[in-house]
Backbone as numpy.savetxt, mean C-alpha at the origin, in Angstrom:
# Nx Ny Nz CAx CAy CAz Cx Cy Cz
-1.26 -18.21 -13.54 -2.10 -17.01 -13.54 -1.22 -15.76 -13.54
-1.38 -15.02 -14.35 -0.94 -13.68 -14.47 -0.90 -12.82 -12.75
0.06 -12.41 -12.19 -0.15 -11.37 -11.15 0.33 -9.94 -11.17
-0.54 -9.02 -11.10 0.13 -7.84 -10.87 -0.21 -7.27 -9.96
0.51 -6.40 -9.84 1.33 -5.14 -8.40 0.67 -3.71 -8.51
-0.09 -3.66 -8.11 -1.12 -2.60 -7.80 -0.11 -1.34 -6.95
0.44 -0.44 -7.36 1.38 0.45 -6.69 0.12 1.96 -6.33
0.03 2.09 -4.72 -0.22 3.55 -4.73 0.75 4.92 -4.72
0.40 5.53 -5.34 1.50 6.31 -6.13 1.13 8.14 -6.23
-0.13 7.84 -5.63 -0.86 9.26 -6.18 -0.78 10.75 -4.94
0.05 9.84 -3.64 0.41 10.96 -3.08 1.69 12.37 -3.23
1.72 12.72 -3.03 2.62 14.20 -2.87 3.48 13.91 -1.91
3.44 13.19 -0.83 4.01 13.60 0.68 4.34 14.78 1.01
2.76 15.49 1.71 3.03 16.77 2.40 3.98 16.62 3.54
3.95 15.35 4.32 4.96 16.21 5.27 6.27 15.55 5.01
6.55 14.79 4.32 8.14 14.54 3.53 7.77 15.84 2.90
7.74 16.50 2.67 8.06 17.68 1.55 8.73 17.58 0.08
8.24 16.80 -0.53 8.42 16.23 -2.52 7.75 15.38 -2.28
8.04 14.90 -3.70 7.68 13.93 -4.18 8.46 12.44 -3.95
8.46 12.03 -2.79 9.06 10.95 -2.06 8.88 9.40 -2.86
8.28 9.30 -3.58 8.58 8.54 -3.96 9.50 8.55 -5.59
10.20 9.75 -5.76 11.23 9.40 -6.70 12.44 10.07 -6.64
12.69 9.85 -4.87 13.38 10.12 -3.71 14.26 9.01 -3.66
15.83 9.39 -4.12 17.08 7.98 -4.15 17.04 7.75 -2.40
16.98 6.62 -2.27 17.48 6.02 -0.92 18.73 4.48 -1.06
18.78 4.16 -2.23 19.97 3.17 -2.41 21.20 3.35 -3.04
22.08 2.52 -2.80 23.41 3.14 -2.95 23.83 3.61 -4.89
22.90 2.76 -5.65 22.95 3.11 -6.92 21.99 4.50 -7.48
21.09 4.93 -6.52 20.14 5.54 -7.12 18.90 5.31 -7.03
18.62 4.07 -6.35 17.55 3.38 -6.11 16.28 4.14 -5.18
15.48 4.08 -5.95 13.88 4.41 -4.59 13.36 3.46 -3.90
12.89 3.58 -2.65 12.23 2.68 -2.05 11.37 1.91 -3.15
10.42 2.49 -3.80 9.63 2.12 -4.94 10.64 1.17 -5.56
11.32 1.17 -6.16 12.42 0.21 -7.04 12.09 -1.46 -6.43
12.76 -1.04 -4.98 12.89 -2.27 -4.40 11.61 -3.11 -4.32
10.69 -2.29 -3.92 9.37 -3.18 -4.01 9.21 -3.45 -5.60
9.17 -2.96 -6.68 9.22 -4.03 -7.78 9.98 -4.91 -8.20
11.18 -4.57 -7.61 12.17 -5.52 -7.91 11.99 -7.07 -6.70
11.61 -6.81 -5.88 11.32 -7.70 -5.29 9.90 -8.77 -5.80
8.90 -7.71 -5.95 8.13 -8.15 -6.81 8.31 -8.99 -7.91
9.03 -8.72 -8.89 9.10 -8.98 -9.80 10.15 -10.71 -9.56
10.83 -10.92 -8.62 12.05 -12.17 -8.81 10.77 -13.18 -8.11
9.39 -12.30 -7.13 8.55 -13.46 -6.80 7.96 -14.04 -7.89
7.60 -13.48 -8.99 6.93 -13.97 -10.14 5.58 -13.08 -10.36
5.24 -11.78 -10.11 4.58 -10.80 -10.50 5.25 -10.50 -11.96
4.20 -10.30 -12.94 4.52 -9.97 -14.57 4.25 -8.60 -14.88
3.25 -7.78 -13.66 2.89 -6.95 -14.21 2.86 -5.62 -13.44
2.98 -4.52 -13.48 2.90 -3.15 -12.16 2.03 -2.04 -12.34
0.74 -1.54 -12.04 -0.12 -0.95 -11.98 0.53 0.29 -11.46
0.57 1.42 -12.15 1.02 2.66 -11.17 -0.41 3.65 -10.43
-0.88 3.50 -9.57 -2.29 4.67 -9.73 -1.18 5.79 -9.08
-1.32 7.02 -9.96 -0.85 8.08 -10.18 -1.43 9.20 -10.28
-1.12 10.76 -9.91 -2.14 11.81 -10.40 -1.92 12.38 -11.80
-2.62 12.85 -12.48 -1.94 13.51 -14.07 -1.11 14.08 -13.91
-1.07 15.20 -12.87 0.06 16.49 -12.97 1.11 16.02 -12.78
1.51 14.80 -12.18 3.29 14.49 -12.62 3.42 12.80 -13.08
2.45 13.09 -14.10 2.31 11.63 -15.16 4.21 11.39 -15.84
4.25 13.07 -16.04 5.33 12.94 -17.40 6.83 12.65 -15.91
6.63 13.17 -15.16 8.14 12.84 -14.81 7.81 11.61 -14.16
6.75 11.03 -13.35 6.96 9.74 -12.91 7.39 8.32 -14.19
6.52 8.81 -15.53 7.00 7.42 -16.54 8.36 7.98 -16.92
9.05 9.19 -16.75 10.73 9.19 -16.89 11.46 8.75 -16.38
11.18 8.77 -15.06 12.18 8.71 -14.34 11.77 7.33 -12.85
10.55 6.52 -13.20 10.27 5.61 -12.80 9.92 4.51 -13.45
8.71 4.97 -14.10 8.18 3.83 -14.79 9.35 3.11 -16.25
9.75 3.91 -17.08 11.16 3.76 -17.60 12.30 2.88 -16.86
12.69 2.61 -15.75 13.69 2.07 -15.03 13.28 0.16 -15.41
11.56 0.23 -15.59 11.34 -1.48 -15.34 11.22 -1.89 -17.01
11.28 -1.30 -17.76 10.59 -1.59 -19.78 11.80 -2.42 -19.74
10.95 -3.79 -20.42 11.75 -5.25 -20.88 11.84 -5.84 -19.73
11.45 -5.32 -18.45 11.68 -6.52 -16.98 10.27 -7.29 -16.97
9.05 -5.86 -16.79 7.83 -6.10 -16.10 6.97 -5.04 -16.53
6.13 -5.48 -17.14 5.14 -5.20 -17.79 4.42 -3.93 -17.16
4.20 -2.59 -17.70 3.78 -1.57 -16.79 2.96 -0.72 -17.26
1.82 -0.85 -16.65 0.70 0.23 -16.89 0.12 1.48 -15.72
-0.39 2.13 -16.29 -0.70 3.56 -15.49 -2.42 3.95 -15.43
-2.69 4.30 -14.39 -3.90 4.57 -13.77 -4.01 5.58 -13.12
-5.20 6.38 -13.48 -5.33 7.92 -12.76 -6.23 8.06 -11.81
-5.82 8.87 -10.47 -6.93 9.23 -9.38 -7.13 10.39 -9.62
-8.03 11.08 -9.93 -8.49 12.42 -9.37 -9.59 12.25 -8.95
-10.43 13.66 -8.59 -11.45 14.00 -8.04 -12.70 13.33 -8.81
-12.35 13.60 -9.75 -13.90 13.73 -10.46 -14.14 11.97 -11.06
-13.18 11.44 -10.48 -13.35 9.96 -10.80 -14.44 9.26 -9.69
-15.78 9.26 -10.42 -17.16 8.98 -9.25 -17.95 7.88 -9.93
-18.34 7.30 -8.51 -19.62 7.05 -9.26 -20.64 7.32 -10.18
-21.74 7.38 -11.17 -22.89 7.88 -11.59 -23.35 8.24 -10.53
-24.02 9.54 -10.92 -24.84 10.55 -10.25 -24.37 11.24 -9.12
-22.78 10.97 -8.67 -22.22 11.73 -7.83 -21.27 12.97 -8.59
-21.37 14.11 -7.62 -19.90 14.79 -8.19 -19.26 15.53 -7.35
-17.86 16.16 -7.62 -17.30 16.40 -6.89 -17.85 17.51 -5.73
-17.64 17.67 -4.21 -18.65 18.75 -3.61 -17.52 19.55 -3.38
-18.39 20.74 -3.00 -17.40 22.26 -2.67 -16.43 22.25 -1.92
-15.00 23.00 -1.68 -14.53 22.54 -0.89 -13.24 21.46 -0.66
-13.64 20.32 -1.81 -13.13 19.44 -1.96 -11.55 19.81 -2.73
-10.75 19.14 -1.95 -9.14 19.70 -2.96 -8.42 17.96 -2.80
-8.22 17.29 -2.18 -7.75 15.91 -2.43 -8.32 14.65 -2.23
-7.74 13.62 -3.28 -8.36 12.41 -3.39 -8.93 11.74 -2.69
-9.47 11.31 -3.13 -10.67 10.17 -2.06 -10.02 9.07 -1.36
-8.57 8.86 -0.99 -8.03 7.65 -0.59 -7.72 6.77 -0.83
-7.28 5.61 0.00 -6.53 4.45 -0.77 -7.50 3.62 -1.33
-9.24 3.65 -0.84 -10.19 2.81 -1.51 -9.99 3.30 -2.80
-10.36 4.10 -2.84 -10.66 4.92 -4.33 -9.67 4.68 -4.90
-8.15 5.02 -4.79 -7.13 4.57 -5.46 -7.36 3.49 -6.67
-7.47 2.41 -5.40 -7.64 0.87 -6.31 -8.96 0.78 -7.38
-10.16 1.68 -6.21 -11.33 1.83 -6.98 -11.37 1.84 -8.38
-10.07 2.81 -8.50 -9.52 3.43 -10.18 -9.26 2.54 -10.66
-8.64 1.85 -10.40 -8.28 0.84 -10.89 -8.77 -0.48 -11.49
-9.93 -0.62 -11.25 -11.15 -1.49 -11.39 -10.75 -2.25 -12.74
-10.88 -1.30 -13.56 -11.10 -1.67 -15.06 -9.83 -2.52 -15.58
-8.47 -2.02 -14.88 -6.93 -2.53 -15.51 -6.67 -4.06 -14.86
-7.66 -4.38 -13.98 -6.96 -5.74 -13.18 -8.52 -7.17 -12.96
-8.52 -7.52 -14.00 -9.11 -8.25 -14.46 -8.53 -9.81 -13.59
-7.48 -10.39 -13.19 -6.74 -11.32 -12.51 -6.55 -10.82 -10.79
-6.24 -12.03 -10.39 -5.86 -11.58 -8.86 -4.45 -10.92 -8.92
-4.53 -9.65 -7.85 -3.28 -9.13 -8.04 -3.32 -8.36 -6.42
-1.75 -7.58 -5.98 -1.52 -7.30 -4.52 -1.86 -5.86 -4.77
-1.68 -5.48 -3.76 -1.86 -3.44 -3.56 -0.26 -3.30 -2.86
0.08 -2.12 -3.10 0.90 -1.80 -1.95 1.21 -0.05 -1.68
1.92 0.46 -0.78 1.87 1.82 -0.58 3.74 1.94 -1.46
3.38 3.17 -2.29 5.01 3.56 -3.30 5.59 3.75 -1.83
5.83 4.52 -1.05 6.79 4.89 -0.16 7.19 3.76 0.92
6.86 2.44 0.85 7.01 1.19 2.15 7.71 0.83 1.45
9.62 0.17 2.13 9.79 -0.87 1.86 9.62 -1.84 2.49
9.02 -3.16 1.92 7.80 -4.62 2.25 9.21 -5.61 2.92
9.83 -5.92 2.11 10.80 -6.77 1.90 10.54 -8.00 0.92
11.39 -9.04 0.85 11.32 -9.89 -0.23 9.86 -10.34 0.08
10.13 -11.11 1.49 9.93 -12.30 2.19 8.12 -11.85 1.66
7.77 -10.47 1.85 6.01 -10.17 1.72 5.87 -10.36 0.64
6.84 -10.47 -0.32 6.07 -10.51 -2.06 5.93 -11.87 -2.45
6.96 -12.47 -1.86 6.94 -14.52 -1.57 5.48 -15.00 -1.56
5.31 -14.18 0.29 3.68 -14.32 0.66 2.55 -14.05 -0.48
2.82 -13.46 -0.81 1.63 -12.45 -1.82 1.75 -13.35 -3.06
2.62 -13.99 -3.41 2.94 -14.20 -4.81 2.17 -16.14 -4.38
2.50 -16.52 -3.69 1.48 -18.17 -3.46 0.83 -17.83 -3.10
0.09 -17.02 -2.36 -1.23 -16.87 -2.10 -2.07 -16.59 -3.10
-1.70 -15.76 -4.06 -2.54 -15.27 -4.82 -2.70 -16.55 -6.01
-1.72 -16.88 -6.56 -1.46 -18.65 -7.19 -2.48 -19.13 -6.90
-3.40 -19.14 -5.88 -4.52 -20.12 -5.69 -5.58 -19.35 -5.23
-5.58 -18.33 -4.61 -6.91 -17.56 -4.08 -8.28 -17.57 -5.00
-9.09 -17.82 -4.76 -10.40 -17.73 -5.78 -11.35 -16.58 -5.07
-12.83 -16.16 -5.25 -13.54 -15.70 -4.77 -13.25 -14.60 -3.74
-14.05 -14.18 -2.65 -13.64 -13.30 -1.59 -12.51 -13.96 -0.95
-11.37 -15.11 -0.87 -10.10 -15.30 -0.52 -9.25 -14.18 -0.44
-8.58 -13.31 0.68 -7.70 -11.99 0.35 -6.27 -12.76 1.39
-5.61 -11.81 1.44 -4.97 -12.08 2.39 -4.13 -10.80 2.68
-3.35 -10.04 3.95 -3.16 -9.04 4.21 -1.57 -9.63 5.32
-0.53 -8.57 4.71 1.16 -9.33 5.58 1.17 -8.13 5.93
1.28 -9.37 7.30 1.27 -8.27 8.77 2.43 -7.80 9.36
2.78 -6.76 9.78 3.73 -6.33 10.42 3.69 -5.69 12.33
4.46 -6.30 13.09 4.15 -5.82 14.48 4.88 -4.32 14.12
3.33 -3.63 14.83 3.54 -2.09 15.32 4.58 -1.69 16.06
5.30 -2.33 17.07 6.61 -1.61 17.56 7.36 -1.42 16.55
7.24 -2.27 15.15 8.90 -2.23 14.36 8.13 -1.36 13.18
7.12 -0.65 12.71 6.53 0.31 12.12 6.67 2.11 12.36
6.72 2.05 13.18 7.32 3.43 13.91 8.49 4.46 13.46
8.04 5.65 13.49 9.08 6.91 13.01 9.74 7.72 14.53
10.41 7.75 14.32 11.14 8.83 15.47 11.10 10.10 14.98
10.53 10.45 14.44 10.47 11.53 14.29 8.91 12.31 13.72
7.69 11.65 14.52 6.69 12.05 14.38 5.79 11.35 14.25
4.43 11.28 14.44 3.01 10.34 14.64 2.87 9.61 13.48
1.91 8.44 13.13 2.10 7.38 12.23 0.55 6.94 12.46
-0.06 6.94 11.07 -1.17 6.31 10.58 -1.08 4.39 10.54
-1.77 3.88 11.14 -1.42 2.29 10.98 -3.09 1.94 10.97
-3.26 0.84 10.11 -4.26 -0.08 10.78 -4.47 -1.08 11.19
-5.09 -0.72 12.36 -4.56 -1.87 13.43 -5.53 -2.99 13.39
-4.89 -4.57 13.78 -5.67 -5.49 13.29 -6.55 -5.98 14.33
-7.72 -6.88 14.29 -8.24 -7.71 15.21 -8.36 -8.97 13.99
-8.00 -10.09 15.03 -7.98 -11.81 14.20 -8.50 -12.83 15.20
-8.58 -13.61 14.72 -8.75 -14.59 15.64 -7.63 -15.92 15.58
-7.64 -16.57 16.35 -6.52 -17.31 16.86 -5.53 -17.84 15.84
-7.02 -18.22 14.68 -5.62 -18.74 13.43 -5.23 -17.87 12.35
-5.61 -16.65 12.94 -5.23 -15.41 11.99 -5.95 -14.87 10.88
-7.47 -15.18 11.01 -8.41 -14.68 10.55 -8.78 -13.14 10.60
-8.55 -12.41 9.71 -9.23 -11.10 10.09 -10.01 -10.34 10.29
-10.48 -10.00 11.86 -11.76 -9.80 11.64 -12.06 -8.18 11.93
-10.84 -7.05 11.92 -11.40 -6.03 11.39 -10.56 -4.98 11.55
-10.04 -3.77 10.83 -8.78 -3.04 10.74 -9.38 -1.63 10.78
-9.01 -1.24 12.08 -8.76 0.22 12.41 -8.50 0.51 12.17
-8.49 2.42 11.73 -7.53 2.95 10.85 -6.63 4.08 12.68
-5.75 4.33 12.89 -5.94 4.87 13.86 -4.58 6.06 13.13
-4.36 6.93 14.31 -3.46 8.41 13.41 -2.77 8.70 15.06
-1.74 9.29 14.03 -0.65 9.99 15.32 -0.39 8.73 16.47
0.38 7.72 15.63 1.04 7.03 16.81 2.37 7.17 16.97
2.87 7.22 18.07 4.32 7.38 18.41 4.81 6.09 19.53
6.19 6.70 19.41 6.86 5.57 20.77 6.32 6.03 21.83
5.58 7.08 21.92 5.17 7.34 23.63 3.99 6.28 24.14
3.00 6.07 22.56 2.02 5.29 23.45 2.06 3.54 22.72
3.16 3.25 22.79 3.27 1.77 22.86 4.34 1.15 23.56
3.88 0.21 24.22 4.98 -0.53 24.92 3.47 -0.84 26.47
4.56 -1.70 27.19 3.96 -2.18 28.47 3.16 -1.16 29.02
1.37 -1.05 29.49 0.81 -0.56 29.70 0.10 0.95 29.50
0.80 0.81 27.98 0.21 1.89 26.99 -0.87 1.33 26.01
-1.19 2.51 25.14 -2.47 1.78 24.43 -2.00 0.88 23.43
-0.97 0.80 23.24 -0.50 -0.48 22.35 0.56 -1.39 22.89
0.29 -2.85 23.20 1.47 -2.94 23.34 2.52 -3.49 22.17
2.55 -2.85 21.17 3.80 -3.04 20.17 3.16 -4.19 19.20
3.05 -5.25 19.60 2.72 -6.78 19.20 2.16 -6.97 18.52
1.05 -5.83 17.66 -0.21 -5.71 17.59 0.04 -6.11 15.44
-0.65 -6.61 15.27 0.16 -6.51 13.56 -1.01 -5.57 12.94
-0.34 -4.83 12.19 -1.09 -3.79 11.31 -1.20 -3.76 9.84
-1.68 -3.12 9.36 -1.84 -3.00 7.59 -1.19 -2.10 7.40
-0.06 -2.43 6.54 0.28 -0.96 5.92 0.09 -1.27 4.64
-0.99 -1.40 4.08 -1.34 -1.86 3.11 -0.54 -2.61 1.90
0.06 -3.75 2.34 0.40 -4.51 1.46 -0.66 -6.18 1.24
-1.55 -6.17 0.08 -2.54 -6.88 -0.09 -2.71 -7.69 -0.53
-3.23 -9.19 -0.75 -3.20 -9.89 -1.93 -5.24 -10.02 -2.14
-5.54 -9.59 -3.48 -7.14 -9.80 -3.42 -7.15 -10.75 -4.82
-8.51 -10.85 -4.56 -8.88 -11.35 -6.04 -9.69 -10.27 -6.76
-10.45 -10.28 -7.70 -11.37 -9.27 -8.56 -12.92 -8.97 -8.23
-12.88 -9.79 -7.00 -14.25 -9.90 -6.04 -14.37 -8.60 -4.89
-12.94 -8.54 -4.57 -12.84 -6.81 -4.09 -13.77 -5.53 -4.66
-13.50 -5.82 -6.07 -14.32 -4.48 -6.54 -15.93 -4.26 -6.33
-16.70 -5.43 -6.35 -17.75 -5.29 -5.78 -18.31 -4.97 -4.36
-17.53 -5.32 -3.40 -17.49 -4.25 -2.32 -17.35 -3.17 -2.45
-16.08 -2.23 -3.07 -16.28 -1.32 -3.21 -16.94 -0.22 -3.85
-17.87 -1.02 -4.84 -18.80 -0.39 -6.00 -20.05 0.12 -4.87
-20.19 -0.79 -4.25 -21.07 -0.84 -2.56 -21.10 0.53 -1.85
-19.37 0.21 -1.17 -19.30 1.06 -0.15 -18.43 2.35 -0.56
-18.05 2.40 -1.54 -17.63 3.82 -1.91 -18.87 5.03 -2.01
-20.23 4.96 -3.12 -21.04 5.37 -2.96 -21.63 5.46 -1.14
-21.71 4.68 -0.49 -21.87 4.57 1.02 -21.34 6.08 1.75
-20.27 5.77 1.29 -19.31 6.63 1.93 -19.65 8.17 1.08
-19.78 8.20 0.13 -19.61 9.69 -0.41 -20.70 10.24 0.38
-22.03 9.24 -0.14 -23.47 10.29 0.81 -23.15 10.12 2.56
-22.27 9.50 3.35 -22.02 9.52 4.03 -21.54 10.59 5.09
-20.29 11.26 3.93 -19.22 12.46 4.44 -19.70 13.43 3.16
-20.81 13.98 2.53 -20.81 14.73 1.83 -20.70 16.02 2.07
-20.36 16.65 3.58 -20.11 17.75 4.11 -18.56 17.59 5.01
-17.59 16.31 4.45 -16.39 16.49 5.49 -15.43 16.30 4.13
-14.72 17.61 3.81 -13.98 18.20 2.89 -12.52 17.00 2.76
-12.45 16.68 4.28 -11.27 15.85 3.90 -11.27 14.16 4.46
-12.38 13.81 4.30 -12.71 12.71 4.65 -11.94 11.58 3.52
-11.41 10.20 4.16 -10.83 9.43 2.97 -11.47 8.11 3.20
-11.77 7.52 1.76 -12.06 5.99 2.01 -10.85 5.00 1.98
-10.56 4.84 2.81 -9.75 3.85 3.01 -9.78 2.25 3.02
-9.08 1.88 1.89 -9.45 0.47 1.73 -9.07 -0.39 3.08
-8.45 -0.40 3.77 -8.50 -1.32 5.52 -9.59 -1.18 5.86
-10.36 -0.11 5.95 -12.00 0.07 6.17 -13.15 -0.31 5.53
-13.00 -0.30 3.98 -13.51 -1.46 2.97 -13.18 -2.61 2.99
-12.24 -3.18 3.23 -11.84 -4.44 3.14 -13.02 -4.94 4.68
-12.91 -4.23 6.23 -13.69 -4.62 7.03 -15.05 -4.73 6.55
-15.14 -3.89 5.82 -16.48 -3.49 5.89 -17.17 -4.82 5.24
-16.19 -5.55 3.95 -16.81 -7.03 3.45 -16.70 -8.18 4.06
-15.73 -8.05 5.21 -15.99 -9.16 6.23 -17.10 -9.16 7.31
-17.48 -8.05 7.48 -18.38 -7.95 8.39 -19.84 -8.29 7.66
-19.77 -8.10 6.55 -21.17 -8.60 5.58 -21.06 -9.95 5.34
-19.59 -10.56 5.09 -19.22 -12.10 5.09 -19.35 -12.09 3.53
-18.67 -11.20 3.02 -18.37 -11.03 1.81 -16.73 -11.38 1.09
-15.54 -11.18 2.33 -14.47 -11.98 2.60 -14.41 -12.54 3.25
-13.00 -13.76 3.33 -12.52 -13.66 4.07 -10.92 -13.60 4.11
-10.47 -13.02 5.36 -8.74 -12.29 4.76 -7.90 -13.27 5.75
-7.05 -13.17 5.23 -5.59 -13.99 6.66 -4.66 -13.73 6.15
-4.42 -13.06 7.72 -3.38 -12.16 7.56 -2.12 -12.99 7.97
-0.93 -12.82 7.14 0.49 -13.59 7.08 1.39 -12.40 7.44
1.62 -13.13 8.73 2.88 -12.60 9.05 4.25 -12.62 8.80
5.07 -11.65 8.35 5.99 -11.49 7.99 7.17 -10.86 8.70
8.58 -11.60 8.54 9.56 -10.88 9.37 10.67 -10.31 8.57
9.46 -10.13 7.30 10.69 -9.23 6.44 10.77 -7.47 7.45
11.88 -7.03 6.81 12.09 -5.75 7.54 11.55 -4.85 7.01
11.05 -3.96 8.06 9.71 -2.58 7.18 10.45 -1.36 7.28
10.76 -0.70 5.97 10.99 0.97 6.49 10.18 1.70 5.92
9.82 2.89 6.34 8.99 3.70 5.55 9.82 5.36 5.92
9.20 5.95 4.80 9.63 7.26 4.57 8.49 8.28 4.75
8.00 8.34 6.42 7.02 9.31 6.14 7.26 10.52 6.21
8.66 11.18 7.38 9.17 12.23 6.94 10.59 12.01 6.73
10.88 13.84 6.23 12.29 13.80 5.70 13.24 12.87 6.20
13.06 13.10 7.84 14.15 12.55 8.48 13.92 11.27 8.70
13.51 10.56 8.53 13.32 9.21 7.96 14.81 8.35 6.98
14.82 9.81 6.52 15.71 9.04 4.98 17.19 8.51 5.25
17.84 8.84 5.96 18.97 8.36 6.24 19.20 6.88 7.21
17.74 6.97 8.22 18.07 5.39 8.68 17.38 4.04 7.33
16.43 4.78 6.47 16.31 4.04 5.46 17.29 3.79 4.33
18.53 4.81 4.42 19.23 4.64 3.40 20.34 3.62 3.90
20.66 3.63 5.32 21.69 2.92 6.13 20.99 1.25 6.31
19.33 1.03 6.40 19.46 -0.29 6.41 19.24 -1.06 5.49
18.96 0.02 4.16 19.29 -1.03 2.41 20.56 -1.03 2.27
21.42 -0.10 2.43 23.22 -0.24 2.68 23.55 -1.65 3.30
23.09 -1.89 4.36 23.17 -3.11 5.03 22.97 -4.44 4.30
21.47 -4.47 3.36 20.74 -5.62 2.97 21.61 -5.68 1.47
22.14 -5.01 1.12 23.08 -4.60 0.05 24.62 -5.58 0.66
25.13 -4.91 1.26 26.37 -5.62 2.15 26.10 -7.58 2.35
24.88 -7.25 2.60 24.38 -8.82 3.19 24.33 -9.55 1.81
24.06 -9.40 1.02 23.92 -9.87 -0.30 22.60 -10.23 -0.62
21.63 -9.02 0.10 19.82 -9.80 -0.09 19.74 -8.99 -1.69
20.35 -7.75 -2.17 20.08 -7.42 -3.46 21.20 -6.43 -3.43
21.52 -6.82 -5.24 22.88 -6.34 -5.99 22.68 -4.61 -5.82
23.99 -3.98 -5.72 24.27 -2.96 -5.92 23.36 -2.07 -6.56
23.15 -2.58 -7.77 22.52 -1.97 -9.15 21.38 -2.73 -9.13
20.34 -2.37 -8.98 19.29 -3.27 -9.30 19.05 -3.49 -10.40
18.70 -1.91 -11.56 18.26 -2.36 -12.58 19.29 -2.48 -14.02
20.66 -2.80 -13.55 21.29 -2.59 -14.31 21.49 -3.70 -15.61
């Protein structure tokens, strides 16, 4: 079966300040983004979905999408505003995208096969695209599956962190993902509101094409929902609950001990650049990736 790599791509990073995801963090030149296709791609993914905004269409296929032609097969998908349902439209007020539901939402039409999601600015590691890549090999129907990462090792030092946090049941069934904001090292650990352990979504996904009908559902849901909250987002961890709780999925979540970095601000970038330096040294991937 054909798999492709659903990349979200369509943010700015206001508080990285650029465009972070075509931001070098490896010793050749490499973006975090790189590594997740390149990793992608040695699991046996054929194909990479970019959802992107128009206004920097032309430098992302220069200077990204260009790096993979003759590896892995690559197509492009647009979020804006005015991408709605029938009979909705954009309301007053409104200045950014509808979120990571909507993202994929966009995406509807390009992914006809089972394929993963992931966020451009996370690096996953190998070991999650492994996961993603047999799972999806066999998944049929509402089958998803979601690689989990413990919340202590998710964390920025240098400012609050969006996660969604999981509830499962014993054999790792998922039964429903919080979206929660502004977490720090202050409130996790022994007798804080987290204790660390907790595995979260940072949205790396494996679905089938049964996803989209939930969201054909609950996106409309949601618009007449927040049609007076300017910056309200649908977030697919919240769609994805929202079809288990109807018993429309079901997800299991695989845990993973690949290593997570993310770049949510600036200062981020140097312990991310020091522990691909490392995985580089170690011999997990060549110098040059795409050379």
């Amino acid at each position: 079966m054909a798999l492709s790599l659903v990349v979200l791509a369509a943010g700015m990073g206001s508080r990285y300040g650029g465009l972070k995801q075509i931001d070098p963090v490896g010793p050749s030149g490499e973006t975090v983004l790189d590594y997740a296709v390149y990793d992608a791609w040695r699991a046996g993914f054929t194909r990479v979905v970019f959802v992107i905004r128009r206004d920097f269409e032309a430098v992302f296929r220069d200077q990204i999408g260009a790096r993979y032609r003759g590896r892995i097969e690559v197509d492009y998908v647009f979020q804006s505003l005015d991408v709605l349902p029938a009979g909705f439209a954009v309301p007053a007020g409104r200045e950014k995208p509808w979120g990571t539901g909507h993202a994929v939402w966009c995406a509807r039409e390009a992914l006809p096969h089972n394929f993963a999601v992931i966020n451009a600015d996370d690096f996953y590691g190998a070991d999650s695209f492994r996961q993603l890549a047999t799972f999806l090999a066999n998944a049929r129907g509402g089958e998803f599956a979601m690689v989990g990462f413990r919340l202590a090792n998710t964390l920025s030092e240098h400012g609050g962190v969006s996660r969604g946090v999981t509830r499962t049941t014993a054999d790792g069934t998922l039964l429903a993902v919080t979206e929660e904001h502004g977490i720090t090292a202050a409130n996790v650990g022994p007798g804080r509101k987290y204790s660390g352990d907790e595995y979260v979504s940072l949205n790396c996904w494996g679905f089938t094409p049964a996803l989209f009908a939930g969201l054909d559902r609950q996106f409309p849901e949601f618009l007449r929902a927040t049609a007076g909250e300017p910056k309200a987002e649908f977030y697919l961890p919240v769609a994805v609950s929202g079809m288990i709780a109807r018993q429309e999925a079901s997800v299991k979540v695989r845990p993973t001990e690949s290593t997570w970095f993310g770049v949510t601000y600036r200062e981020d970038k140097p312990r991310v650049q020091a522990a691909i330096a490392a995985l580089v040294r170690a011999g997990n991937y060549p110098e040059r990736l795409w050379s």
